[in-house]
N, C-alpha and C positions, 0 to 999 in steps of 0.2 A: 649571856642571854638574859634579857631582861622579860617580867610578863607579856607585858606589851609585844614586844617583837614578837616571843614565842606564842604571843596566841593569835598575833595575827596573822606569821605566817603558818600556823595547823591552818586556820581560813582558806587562804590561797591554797594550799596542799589539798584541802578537800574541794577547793572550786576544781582546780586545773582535773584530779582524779573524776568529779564528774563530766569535767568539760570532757576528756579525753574516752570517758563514757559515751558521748554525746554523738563523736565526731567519730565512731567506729563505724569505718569503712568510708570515711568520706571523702581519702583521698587513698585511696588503693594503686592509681595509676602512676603514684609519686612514691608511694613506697614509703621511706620511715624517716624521709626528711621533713615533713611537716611537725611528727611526733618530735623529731631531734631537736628540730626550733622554738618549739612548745615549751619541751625541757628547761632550754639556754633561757627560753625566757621567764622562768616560772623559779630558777637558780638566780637570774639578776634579783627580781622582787623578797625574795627570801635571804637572800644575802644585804638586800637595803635594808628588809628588818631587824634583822641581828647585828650588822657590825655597830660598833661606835667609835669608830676612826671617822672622822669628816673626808679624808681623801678617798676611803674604801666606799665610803658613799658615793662619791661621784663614780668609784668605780663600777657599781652596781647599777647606781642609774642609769652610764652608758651598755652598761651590756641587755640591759633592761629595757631601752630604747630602739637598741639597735636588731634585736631580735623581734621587737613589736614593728620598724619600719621594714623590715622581712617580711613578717605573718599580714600587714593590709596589702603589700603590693605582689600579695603569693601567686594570683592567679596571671599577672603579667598583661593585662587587658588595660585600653587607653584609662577606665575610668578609675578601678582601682592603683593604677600608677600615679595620677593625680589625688588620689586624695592620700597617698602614701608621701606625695612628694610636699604635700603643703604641711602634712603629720612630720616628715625630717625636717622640714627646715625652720619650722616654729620652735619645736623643742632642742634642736641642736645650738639654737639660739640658747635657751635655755641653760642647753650640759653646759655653754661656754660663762656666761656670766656665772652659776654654780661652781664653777671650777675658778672663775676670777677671786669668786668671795671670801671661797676657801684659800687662795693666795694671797688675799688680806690677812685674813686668821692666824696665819704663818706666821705673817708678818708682826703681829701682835702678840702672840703666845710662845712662837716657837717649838710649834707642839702640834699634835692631829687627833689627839687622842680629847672626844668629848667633854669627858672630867677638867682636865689640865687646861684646857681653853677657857672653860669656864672659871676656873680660878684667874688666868688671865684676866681675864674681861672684867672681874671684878674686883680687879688690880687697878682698873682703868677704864671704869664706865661709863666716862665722858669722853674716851678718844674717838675721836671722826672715823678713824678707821674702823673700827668694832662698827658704829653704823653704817658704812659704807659695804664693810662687809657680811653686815645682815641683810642690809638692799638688795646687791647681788644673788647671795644665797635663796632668799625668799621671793625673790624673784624667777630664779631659775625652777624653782618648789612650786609654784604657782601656776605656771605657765604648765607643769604636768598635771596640775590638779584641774586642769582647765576651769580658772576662777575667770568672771567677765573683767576683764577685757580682752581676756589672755585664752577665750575658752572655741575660738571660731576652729583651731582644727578637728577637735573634737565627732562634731556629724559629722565633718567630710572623712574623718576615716572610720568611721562606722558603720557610715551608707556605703563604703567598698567594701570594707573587712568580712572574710568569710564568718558565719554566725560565731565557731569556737572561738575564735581567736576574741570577737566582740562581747562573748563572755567574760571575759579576762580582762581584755580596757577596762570594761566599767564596774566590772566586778572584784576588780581590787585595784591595775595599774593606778589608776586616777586617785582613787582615796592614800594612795600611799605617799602622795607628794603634799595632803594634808598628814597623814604621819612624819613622813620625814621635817617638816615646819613645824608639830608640833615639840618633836626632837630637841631640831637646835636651838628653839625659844626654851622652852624650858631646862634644857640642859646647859646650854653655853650662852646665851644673852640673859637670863635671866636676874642678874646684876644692874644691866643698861635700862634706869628710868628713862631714856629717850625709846629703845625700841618697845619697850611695853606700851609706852602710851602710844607709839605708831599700831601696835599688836590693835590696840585698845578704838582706837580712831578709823586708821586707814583700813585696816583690812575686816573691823567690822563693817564699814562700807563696803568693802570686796564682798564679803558674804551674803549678805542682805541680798545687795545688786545680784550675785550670781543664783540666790534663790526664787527671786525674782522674775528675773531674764528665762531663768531657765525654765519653769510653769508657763510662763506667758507664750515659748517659741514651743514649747512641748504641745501646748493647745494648737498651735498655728499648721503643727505638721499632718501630713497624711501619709508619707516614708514611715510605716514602723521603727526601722533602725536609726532613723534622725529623730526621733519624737523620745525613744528611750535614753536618744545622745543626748538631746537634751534634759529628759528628768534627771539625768545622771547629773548635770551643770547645777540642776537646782539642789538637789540633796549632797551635793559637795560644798553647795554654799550652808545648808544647814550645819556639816562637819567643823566649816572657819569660825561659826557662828559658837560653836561648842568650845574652840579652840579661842577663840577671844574673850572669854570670860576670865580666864583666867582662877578662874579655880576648881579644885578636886572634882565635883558635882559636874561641871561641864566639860572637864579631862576624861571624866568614867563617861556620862553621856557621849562624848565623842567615840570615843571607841565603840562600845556598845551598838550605837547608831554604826556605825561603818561594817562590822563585820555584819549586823543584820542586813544593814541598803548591801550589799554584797553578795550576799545568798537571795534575796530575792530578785536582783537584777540581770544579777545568772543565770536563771531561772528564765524570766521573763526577756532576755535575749535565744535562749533553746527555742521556747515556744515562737518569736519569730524564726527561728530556724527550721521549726518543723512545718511553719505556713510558707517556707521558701520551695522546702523540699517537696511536702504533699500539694499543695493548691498551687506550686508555679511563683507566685508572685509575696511582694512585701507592700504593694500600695494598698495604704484603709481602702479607696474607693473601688480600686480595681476589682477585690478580694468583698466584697457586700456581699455576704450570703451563703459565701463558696468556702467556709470554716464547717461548715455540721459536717463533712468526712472526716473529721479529726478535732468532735467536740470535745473529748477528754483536754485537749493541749485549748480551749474553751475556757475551760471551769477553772485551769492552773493560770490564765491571763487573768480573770477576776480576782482571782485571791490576791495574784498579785500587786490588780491595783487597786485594791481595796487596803493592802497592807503599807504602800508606796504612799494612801493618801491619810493614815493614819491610826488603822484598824487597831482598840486594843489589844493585842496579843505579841507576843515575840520581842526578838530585840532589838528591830525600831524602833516599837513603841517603849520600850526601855526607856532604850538611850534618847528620844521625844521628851520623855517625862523630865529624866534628870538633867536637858537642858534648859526646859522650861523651866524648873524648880530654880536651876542655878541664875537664868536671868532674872528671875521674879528675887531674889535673895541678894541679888546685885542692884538693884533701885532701877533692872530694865526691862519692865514687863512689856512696853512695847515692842520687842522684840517677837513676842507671841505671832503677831502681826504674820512678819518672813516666815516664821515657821509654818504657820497654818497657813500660811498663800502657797508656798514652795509644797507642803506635801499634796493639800486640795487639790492646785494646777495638775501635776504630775497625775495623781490618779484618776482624774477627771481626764485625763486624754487618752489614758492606758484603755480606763472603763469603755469609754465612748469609743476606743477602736473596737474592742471586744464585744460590745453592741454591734457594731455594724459589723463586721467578719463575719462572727458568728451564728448570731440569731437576725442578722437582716435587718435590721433597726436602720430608721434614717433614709431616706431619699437620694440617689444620686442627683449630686448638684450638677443644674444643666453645662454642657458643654467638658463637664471634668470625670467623663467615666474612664478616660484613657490618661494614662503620666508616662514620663521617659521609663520609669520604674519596671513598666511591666515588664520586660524580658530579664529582669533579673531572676535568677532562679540558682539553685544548689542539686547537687546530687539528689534522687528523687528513690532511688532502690532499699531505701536503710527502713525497716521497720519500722513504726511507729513507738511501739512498745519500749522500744529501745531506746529513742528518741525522749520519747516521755518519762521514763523514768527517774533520769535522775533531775531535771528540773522538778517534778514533786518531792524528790527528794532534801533538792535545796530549799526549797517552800516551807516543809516540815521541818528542818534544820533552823529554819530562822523564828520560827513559830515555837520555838523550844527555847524560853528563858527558863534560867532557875538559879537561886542561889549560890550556886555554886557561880556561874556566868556574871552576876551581879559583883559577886567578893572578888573576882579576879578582876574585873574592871576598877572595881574599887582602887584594892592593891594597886594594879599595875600606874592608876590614874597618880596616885601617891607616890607614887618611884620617878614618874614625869614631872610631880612638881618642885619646885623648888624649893630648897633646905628651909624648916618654918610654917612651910602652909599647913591650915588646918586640916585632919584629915577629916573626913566625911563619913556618915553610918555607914555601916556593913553592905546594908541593901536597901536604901529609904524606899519604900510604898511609895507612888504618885498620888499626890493630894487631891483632893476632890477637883480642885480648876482645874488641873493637867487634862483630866479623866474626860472632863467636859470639853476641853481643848481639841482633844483627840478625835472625839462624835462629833463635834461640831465640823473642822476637816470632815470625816467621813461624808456626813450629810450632805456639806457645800462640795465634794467631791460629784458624789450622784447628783445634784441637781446641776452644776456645771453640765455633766457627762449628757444627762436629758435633754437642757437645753440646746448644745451642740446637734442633737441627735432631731431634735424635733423643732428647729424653730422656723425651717420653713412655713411651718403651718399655723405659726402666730400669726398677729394679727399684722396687718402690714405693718402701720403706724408704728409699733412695738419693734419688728425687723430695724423699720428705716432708724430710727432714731439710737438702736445700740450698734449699727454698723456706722455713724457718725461718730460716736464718742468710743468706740474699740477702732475702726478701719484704721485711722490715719497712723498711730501706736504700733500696729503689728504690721503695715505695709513698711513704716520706718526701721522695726526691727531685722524684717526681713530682707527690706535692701542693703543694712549694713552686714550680713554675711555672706556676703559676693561671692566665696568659693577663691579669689582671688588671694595669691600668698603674699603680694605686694602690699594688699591693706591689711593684713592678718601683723605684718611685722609693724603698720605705722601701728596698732594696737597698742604693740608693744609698746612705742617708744613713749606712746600715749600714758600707760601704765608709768612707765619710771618719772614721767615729769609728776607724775601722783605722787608716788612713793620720795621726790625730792622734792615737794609741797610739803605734804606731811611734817617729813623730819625739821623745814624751815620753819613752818606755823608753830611746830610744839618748842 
């Protein structure tokens, strides 16, 4: 067991311990199969962090899959079945190319074991096949990390998934297929100057785009649980973004950033759980007003997107800082850019539902008081108390950096990279630009969130002419995620003629 694994899956062990917090008594009438399936799934994640066999990986992601296409289509209902069923056959897509890649490797090594492949590969880091089967692999990685182009199933199984379970998607499944990528790049291709410069090219374009995409369709939504599916897209594109640098400084910032977007995303999936449970419903408009019976789960959505959009404190803004540092160190400071658009967006649609739920903020727009949404609802008898606790718990958990947090990401950052890189300080302080980076996000957060909240009441001229230059952008983003699994796979196939671009160009 290496740092990394071992602290990210303590992470996951203390999400699922409060998720299962969360969810007491939420399915009493099922009795202890839900918990049983929680388990299975919480044993696949923890066991992809620790092994280092490439085939024990595949073996973990399937069990890790297939306990998650369980837990969205738990309640057996048309709608949850559907989005259960476009969640199997995206990623099953997925386990299968993963498992092809890993049958390259074989093929090239003779070995399964991380280490031993990687002496392979750097035996021979110009055979086609070593890129072929990094293609695969990283692709199969990808597709669970829900990167764009690869990231449409995603809201559709989060808009089904009972809340706990959607704790857990985004609160670690998803970041662990940017762990597992960051694995076997630096453990086993790190030899191959074709897949680093693909690392370096291709999929900082993946990241960027899914920071992006995902702020912009986060704004667009009024679904709670499709609006945090989405934030989750964009701060996974931040993760690639940390993982494409390729060095120490943006190895520890990866990490760092993941177990914090982790504990507060947990968190701020509860707090939709507990507006499922106490007020009935998860649509922003429906829901205007009908949040002050369960202001406390209130005050815990602000924090949250307040820290989602870049609040100094904790180990987002950590792991914010030392990615910034490391792109500015890398000759890529516009990179700044994705980051502060990805966290702004995100916490600017968290904030702005949290306005309107809560304190009323905002006008219902004519004709859209009513959505399909409304009769979604959850078990409604569970405490609030109960409910609420350990989402502030995970709140205060991620708001807790400290040296100690900083050296182990260090370390473990170091043990991911490969034999030669320089190591990086103990705990580098963020530079005065970082600091400013971060307010500045915060600020364009709230003023996003305000104008969302208030621009009916602009002047018209002002309305008409940013619904020209935004309408035509977010009506195209929104027609291309149909809900449909037929264009969800041509995604795919969109993706690999990327990733065999790439490897031709370079």
């Amino acid at each position: 067991m290496d740092e990394a694994g071992g602290g990210f899956a303590t992470v996951i062990g203390g999400l699922f311990a409060a998720t299962l917090v969360f969810a007491w008594g939420y399915f009493d009438e099922v009795h202890a199969h839900f918990h049983v399936l929680m388990l299975v799934f919480m044993a696949g994640m923890i066991g992809f962090c620790l092994t280092h066999d490439v085939f024990n990986t595949f073996v973990w992601f399937e069990v890790m899959s297939v306990a998650a296409f369980a837990l969205t289509g738990y309640e057996l209902k048309a709608d949850p079945l559907q989005g259960a069923l476009n969640f199997t056959v995206v990623n099953s897509v997925g386990s299968y190319l993963l498992l092809d890649g890993i049958g390259l490797l074989y093929a090239v090594g003779g070995a399964l074991d991380m280490g031993a492949l990687g002496a392979a590969v750097a035996r021979a880091p110009a055979d086609p096949v070593v890129a072929a089967a990094f293609v695969l692999m990283a692709y199969g990685l990808l597709i669970k990390s829900a990167q764009v182009p690869f990231h449409f199933w995603l809201p559709d199984a989060h808009a089904v998934a009972p809340s706990p379970v959607s704790v857990m998607f985004s609160g670690a499944m998803v970041a662990l297929g940017i762990f597992g990528l960051a694995r076997i790049s630096f453990t086993v291709f790190a030899a191959s100057t074709a897949v680093m410069q693909v690392i370096r090219t291709l999929l900082l374009g993946l990241g960027v785009a899914s920071a992006l995409v995902g702020a912009a369709m986060a704004l667009l939504q009024r679904h709670l649980k499709r609006l945090l599916a989405f934030s989750t897209v964009a701060h996974t594109g931040v993760l690639l973004i940390g993982l494409e640098l390729l060095s120490p400084g943006g190895a520890s910032g990866m990490l760092l950033y993941m177990a914090g977007h982790g504990l507060v995303k947990g968190a701020l999936f509860m707090v939709a759980g507990i507006l499922l449970s106490v007020c009935g419903g998860i649509d922003e408009i429906a829901l205007r007003g009908q949040g002050a019976r369960a202001w406390p789960a209130g005050v815990a959505m602000a924090a949250g997107g307040l820290l989602l959009a870049g609040l100094p404190a904790g180990l987002m803004d950590g792991g914010f800082g030392r990615i910034a540092d490391a792109a500015a160190a890398g000759g890529q400071r516009w990179l700044w850019l994705p980051l502060v658009a990805g966290a702004a967006g995100t916490g600017a649609a968290v904030l702005r539902a949290a306005g309107r739920i809560f304190l009323g903020w905002g006008p219902v727009p004519c004709g859209e008081d009513r959505s399909l949404t409304d009769q979604e609802q959850e078990k409604n008898d569970r405490p609030l108390w109960l409910m609420l606790l350990p989402a502030l718990a995970l709140l205060a958990g991620s708001c807790v950096e400290t040296a100690g947090a900083g050296r182990l990401a260090t370390s473990a950052a170091a043990a991911f990279m490969p034999p030669g890189a320089a190591a990086g300080p103990a705990f580098p302080q963020p530079g005065a630009p970082v600091i400013v980076l971060a307010w500045l996000s915060v600020v364009l957060a709230l003023l996003l969130a305000a104008w969302q909240l208030s621009r009916q009441r602009l002047p018209g001229p002002l309305n008409r002419s940013a619904q020209r230059v935004l309408g035509p952008p977010g009506a195209g983003l929104d027609f291309l995620h149909s809900g449909a699994v037929g264009d969800y796979i041509a995604w795919v196939v969109v993706g690999l003629a990327l990733f065999t671009a790439a490897f031709g160009l370079g």
